[in-house]
C-alpha positions in Angstrom: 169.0 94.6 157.5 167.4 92.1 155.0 167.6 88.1 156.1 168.1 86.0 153.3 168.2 82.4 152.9 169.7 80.6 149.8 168.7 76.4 149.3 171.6 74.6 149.1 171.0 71.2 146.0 170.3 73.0 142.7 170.5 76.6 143.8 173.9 77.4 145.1 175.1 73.7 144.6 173.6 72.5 140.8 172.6 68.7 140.3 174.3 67.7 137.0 172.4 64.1 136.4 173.6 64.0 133.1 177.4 63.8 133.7 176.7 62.5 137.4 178.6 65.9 139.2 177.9 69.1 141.0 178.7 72.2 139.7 178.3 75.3 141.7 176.1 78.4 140.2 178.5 80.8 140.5 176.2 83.6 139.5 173.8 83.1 142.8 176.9 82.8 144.5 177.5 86.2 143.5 174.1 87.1 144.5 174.7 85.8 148.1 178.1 87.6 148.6 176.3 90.9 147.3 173.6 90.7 150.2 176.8 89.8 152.5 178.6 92.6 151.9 175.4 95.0 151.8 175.4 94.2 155.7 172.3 91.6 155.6 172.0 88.6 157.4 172.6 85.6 155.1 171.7 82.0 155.6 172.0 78.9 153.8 170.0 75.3 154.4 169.0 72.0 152.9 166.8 69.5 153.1 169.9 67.2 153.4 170.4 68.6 156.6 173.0 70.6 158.9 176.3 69.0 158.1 175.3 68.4 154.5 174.7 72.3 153.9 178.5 72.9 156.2 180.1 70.8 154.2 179.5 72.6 150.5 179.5 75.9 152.0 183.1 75.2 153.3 183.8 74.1 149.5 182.5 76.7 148.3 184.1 79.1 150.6 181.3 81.1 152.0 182.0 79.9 156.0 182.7 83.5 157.3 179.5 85.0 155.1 176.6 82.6 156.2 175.2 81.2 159.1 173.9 77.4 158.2 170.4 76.5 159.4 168.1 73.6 159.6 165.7 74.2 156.5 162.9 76.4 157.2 163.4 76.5 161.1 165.7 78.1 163.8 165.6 76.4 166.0 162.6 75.6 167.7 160.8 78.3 165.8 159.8 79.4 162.1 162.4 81.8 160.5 161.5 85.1 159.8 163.1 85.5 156.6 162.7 88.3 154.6 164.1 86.5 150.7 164.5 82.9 149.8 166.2 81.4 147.0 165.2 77.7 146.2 164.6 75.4 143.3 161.5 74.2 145.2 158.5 76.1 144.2 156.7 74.8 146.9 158.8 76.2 149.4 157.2 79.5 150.4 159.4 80.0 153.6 160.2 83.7 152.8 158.3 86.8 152.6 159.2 87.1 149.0 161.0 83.2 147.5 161.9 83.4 144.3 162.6 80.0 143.0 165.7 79.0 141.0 165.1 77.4 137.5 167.1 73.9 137.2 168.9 74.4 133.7 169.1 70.6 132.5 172.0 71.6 130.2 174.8 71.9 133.0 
C-alpha cells in the first residue's frame, strides 16, 4: 500500500489571482481518487492548516477518501510518505514529490 499526500492551495485547490477565485484541478483530483480506489492510503494538507484543508476537501467531496493532516507531520512525528503532490518545489516531504506546475492562465 502506497501513502500519498496531495497539497491542498494550487494543487488540488488552484489560485486564480487573475479573476480573484479558486478553481479546483480536476485532473489531480482524478489522480487522488485513482490511488483511493487502488487501496493506498491517501492524505491531503496545507500550510493553511487543519480546518482549512477539511473545509475544501468537504467541497470538493473527497471526505470518505482522505485523511487530512497537519503539513508534513503526523502528529508528533515526520510522515512517512511514499508520493507527494505540491506546487512547492521546496517541499521534499515524500520519497518521490513531484511538484505541480501553477498554470497562470486559469
Amino acid at each position: 500500500m502506497t501513502r500519498v499526500a496531495f497539497d491542498i492551495d494550487d494543487s488540488l485547490w488552484k489560485i486564480d489571482r487573475k479573476h480573484a477565485r479558486q478553481v479546483p484541478d480536476y485532473d489531480l483530483i482524478g489522480v487522488l481518487r485513482w490511488f483511493f480506489n487502488n487501496g493506498d492510503q491517501v492524505f491531503v494538507w496545507s500550510a493553511g492548516g487543519v480546518d482549512y484543508a477539511q473545509m475544501i476537501v468537504d467541497k470538493l467531496g473527497l471526505t470518505d477518501m482522505v485523511k487530512v493532516i497537519p503539513k508534513g507531520k503526523f502528529g508528533n512525528k515526520q510522515l512517512d510518505i511514499d508520493l507527494t503532490f505540491d506546487d512547492d518545489k521546496f517541499e521534499q516531504i515524500g520519497k518521490v514529490n513531484v511538484v505541480i506546475r501553477r498554470d497562470e492562465k486559469i
